[in-house]
C-alpha positions in Angstrom: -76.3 7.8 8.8 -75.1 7.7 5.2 -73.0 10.7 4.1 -72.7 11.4 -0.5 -70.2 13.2 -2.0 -70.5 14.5 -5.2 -67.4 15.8 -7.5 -66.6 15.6 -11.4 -69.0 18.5 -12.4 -67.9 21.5 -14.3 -68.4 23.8 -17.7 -68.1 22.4 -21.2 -69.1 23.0 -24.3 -71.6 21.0 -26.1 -71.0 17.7 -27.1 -68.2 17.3 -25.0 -68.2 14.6 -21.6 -68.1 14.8 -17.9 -68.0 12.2 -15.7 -69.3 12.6 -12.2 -68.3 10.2 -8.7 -70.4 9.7 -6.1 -68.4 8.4 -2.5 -70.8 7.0 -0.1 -69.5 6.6 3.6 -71.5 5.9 6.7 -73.6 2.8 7.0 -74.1 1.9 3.5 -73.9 -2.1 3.9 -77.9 -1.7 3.4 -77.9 0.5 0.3 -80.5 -0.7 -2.0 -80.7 1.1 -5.1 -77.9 4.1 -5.7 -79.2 6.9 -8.2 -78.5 10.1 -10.1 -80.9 12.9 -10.1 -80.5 16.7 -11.9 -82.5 20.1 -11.0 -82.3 23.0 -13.6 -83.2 26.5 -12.3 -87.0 26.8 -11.8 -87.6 23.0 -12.9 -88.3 20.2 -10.4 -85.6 17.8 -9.5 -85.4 14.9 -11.9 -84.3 11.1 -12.1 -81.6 11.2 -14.3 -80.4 6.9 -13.8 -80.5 4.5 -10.9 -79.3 1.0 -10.1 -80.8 -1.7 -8.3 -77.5 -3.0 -6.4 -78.3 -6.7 -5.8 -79.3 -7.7 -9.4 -77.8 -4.3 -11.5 -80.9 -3.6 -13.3 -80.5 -0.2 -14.2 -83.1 2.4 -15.4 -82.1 6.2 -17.8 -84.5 8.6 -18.5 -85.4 8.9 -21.6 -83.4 12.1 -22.1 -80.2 11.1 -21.5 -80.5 7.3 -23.0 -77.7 6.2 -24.9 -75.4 9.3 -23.7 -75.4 8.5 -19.9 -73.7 5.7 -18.4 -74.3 5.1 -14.5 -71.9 2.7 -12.4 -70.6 1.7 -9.3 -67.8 0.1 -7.3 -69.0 -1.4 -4.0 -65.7 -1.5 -3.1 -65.2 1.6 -3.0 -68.5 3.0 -2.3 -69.0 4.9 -5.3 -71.1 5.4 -8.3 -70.5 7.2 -10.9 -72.4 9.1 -13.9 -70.3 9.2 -17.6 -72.1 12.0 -19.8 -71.4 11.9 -23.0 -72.7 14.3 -26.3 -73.8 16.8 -23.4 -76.0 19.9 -24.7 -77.5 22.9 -23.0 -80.6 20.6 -21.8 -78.5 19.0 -19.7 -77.3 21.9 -17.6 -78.0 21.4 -14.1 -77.2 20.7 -10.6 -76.8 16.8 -10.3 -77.3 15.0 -6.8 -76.3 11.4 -6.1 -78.8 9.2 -4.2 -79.4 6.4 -2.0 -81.9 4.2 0.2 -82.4 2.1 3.3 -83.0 -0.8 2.2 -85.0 -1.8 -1.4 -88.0 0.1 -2.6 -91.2 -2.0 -2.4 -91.1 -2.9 -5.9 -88.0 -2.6 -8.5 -88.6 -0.3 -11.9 -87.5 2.4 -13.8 -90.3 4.3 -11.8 -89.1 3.4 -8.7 -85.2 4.0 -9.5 -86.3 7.6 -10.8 -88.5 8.4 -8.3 -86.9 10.9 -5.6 -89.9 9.4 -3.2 -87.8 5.9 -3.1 -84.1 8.0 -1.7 -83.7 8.8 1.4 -80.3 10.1 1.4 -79.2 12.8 -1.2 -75.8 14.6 -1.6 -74.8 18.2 -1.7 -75.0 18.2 -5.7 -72.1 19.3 -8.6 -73.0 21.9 -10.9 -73.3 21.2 -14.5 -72.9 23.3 -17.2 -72.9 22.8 -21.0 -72.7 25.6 -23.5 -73.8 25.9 -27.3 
């Protein structure tokens, strides 16, 4: 059983950053891929990044390229989410993710897709005001 912990959300104005960690405790030896995911009210939940851990290819959506920065340290279990030039869009619950194992095939579908997690956290609330 694999346990996520999110913490680092909060309020903020525009522009402004949050950074979000992500500690991952059970059996997590056979994590494959480690991802960030968002849910607005009344939208579906969404890939927000994801990383592949054996080779670190990473994937963003498009809407947050170039402002989000997703990481990890496997030696401490976590991963971590740096948002940067936030704006009301990105308002949200986020959710941490994670997987038995690798998906069948490695791309920014996969990493995006909530089909390839198996394990999701509790989720930190985001939000930014204008």
């Amino acid at each position: 059983q694999v346990q996520l912990v999110e913490s680092g959300g909060g309020s903020v104005q525009a522009g402004r950053s949050l950074r979000l960690s992500c500690l991952i405790s059970g059996d997590t030896y056979n994590s494959g891929i480690w991802g960030w995911f968002r849910q607005a009210p009344g939208k579906e939940r969404e890939g927000v990044a994801g990383i592949y851990v054996r080779t670190s290819f990473i994937a963003y959506a498009d809407s947050v390229k170039g402002r989000f920065t997703i990481s990890r340290d496997s030696a401490k279990n976590a991963v971590y989410l740096q948002m940067d030039s936030l704006t009301p869009d990105d308002t949200a619950v986020y959710y941490c993710a994670t997987r038995r194992g690798s998906p069948p095939t490695i791309n920014s579908w996969t990493l995006l897709s909530t089909s390839y997690y198996h394990y999701f956290g509790q989720g930190t609330q985001v939000t930014v005001s204008s």
